[in-house]
N, C-alpha and C positions, 0 to 999 in steps of 0.2 A: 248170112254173116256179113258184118259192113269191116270191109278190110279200109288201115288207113295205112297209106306211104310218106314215111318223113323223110326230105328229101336232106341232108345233110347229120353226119353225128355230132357235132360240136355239142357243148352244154347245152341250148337251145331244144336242137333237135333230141338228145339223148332226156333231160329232161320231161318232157314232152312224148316221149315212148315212155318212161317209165311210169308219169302218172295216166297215161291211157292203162296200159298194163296193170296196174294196180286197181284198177275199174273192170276190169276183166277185156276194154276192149282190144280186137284183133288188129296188130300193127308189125312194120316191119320199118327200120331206120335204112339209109344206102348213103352211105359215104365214098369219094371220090380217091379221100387220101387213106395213111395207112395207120394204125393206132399210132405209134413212135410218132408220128410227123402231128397227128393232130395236139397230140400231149407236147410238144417240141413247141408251139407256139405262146410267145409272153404275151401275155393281158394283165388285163384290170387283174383289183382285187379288195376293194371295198364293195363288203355287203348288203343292202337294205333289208332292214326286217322282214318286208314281203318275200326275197329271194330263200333268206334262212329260214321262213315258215312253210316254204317247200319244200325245201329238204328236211325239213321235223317232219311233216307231214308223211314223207317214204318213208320214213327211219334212217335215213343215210345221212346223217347228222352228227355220228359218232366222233369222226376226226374232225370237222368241222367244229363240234364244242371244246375237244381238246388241244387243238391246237389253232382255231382261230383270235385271233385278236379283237376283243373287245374294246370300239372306239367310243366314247362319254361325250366328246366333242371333235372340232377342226381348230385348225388358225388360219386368217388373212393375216398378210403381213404388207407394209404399205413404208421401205425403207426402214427404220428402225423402232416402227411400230408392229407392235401383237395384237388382234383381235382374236381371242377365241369364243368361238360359238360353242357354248355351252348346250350342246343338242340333247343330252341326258334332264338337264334342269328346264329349258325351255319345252323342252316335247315330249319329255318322260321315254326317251325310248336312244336307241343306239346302232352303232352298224358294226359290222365283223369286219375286219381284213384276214381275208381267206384267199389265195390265190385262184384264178380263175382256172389254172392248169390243175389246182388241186380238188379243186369241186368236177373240174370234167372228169378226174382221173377215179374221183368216188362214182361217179356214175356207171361208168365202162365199169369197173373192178364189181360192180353188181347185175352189171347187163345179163349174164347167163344164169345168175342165181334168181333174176326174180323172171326171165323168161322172154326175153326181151329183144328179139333177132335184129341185128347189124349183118350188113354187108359192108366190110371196108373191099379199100382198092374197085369200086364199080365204077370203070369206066365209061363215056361218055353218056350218059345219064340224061336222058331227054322225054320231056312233058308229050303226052299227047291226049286229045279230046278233054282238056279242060274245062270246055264248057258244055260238056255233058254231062249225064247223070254214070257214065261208064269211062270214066276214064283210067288212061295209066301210063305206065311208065317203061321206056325199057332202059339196059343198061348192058355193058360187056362188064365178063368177068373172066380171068384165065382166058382170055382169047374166046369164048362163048358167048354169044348173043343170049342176053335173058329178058321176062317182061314178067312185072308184075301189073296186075289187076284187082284196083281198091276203088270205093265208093268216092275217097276224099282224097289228096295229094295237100301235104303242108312242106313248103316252102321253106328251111333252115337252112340253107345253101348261101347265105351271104351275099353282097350287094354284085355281086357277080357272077353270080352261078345262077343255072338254067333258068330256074323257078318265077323270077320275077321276068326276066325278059322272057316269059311267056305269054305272059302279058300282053295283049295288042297295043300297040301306042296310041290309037284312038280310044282305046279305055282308059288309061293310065295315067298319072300326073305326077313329074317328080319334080319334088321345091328343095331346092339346092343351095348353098351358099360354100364357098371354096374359100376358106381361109389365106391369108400371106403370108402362113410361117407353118413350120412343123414344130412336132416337140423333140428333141434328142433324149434320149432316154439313157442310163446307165445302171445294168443291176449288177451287186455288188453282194461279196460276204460279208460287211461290215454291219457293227448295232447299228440302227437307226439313230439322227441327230435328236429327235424330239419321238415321246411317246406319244403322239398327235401327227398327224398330216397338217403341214404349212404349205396353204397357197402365196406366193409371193409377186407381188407389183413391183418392181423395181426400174429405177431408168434405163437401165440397161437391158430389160426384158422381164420375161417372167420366169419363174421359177419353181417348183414342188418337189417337198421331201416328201418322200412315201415308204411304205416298207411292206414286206411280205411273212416277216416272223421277226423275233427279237436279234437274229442274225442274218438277216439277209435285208439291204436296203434297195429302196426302186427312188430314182432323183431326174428331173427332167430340166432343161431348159429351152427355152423356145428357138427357133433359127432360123434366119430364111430361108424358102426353099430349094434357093440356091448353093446352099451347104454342104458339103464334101463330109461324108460320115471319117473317110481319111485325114480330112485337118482336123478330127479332133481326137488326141491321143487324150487319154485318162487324166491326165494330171491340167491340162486344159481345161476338160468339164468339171474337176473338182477344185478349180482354181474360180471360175465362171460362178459355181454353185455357193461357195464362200461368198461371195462378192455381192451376190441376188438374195440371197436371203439375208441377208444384214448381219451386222455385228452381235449381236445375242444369238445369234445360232451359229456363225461361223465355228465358233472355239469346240462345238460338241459333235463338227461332221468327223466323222473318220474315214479314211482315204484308204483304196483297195485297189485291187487291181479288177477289170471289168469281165463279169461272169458274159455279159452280153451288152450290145449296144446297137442302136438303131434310131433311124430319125422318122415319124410318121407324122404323114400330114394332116391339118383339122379341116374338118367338114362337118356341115350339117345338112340333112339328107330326109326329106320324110316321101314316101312314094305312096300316092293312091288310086285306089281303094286296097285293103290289105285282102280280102279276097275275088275273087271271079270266078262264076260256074261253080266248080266243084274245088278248086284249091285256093289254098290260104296260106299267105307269108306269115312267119314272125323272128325277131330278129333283124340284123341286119339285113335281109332280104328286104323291107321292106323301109329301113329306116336308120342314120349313122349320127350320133352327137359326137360331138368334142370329146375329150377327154374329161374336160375341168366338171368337178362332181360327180364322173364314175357312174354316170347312168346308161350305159352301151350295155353291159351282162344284166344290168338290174332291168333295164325296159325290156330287152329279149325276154325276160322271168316273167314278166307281167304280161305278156303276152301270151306265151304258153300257159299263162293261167286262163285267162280269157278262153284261149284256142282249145285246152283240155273240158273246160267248162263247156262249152259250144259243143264238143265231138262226143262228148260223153251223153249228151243228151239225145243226141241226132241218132248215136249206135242205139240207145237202150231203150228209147220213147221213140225215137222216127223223129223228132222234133228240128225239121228244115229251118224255123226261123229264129232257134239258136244257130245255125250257122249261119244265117243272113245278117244277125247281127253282128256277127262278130269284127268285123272292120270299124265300123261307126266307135263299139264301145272300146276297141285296144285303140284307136285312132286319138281320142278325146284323152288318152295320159298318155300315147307317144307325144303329143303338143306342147302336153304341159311341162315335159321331163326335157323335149327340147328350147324350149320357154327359159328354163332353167339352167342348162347347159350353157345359151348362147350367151345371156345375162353374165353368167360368172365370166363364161370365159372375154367377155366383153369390159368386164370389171376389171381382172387382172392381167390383161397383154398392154399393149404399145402397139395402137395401128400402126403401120408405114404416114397413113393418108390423116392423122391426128396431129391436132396442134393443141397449143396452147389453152382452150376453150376445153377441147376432148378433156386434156391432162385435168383442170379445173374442177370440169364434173366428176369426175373418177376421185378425185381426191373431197368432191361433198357425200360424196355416197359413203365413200369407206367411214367419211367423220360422222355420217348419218348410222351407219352399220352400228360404229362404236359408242354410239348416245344412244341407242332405242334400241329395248328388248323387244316392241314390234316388230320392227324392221331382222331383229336375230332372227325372233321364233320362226316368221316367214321363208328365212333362209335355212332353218335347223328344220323344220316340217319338208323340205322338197328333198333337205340332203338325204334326213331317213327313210324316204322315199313317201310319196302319194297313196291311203291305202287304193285298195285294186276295188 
């Protein structure tokens, strides 16, 4: 029996158990935190088709079609200009706004009905014999030292957790880039300003209206990293958020009091190779985009497709050189999707280190965006994501 260990529950990892499990192969997930805390964290939550065709695929799609949000397009906005990319008409296809806490929460909510063993709370959680053909893991639980023993170890534990710094650093290579700003975020019970997501370029920074249902909105602006989450009370960020998005949207923000708030930093992050020996990252473990374009859950998804596709062949044929590929081919769209990521978010901030020239090109591009359907579609084909 080829046992596999996923080392984190996150959507990620829980994903990824359930389509092994649905293949019949033998798995078990080991989580560090506890359900409550994993469910407790705000994410993303625009879709690509690829992500929603996994979960059609389990049948766990149910609340997902009923209550997620069907997006047809985006908006750039560039001062008191609209650009909407018409990603329905350009690329015949669309994304969902589906909360990321709500797709982990359908996962977990069918872990025991489709057979699918989690350990929450497994403390200290540590790799061994990675690059053998017997490796494993152990871990405490309740104050008991436990170990499992699996053929393969996958990696969904995040850009900090054990998995990848298992890694030797003579094998390893990670390409970095550390942004100058964070985003402040602000979730809210109020309708959304716009049935659309608006990225906004403004001179005073950047800005996004986002949302998570027809009453709950998600709003960001960028800040230095030197920013005090305390100097900004509510009426601050929704004063800021009128101001960045321009005068045709100001009049339709509605003003709440804040469910949540938080300022996180951007990075762009790809680590390789995504396997060694016998284990395999996906997810942040091995790779982190910006925010701008919402491909952080989407490229995790496309990985675990990859990684499901690799494992399932190696359980049921022995077939080793599906999993020797599997880095190269999740590698070659984690690129693209960071490609894409670093672009937009390059398009819509205000470096610090930008002048005059910066500002110049930014403002041909946007006028380029808004004259040429070429130039959309190219931007409407990465938003609905790359197929796999």
């Amino acid at each position: 029996m080829t046992r596999i260990c996923i080392i984190g529950a996150g959507p990620a990892g829980l994903l990824l158990g359930h389509l092994l499990r649905a293949e019949g192969v033998d798995c078990i997930v080991l989580e560090r935190r506890s359900p409550a805390y994993v469910l407790s964290r705000i994410r993303a939550g625009v879709l690509e088709r690829g992500t929603v065709a996994l979960m059609e695929r389990l049948g766990l799609d149910a609340r997902l079609k009923a209550e997620g949000l069907v997006h047809d397009g985006f908006n750039l906005a560039d001062g008191e200009r609209l650009i909407r990319i018409d990603i329905a008409d350009l690329v015949g296809s669309h994304v969902v706004v589906y909360g990321q806490t709500e797709l982990t929460r359908d996962l977990m909510d069918a872990r025991e009905a489709r057979g699918l063993e989690v350990v929450y709370e497994a403390q200290d959680v540590t790799l061994h014999a990675v690059e053998s053909d017997a490796p494993y893991v152990t871990y405490v639980k309740d104050g008991v030292a436990q170990r499992v023993d699996a053929r393969i170890i996958v990696g969904c534990d995040g850009f900090h957790g054990p998995s990848r710094q298992t890694i030797p650093a003579s094998v390893g290579r990670d390409y970095g880039r550390e942004y100058p700003f964070g985003w402040l975020g602000i979730l809210a019970d109020v309708p959304p300003c716009n049935h659309e997501l608006i990225y906004a370029n403004h001179e005073r920074g950047f800005a996004l209206a986002s949302q998570r249902s027809l009453t709950r909105s998600r709003y960001y602006v960028d800040v230095p990293l030197t920013e005090k989450l305390e100097d900004w009370p509510d009426e601050r960020i929704w004063d800021e958020l009128a101001l960045r998005l321009g005068p045709a949207v100001a009049p339709h923000i509605t003003r709440g009091p804040a469910i949540e708030k938080s300022i996180a930093p951007l990075r762009s992050h790809v680590f390789t190779p995504m396997r060694h020996g016998s284990l395999m990252l996906c997810g942040d473990s091995a790779h982190i985009v910006p925010p701008t374009g919402a491909k952080g859950l989407n490229l995790a998804a496309s990985d675990v497709y990859y990684a499901a596709e690799a494992l399932v062949a190696f359980a049921k044929r022995g077939d080793a050189d599906a999993v020797a590929a599997y880095s190269d081919k999740a590698l070659s769209r984690v690129w693209k999707a960071e490609r894409f990521s670093w672009s937009l978010t390059r398009l819509m901030h205000r470096f610090p280190e930008d002048g005059p020239f910066e500002r110049a090109m930014q403002v041909a591009e946007l006028d380029y965006i808004a004259s040429s359907r070429a130039a959309q579609t190219s931007i409407a084909e990465n938003y609905v994501g790359l197929p796999y």
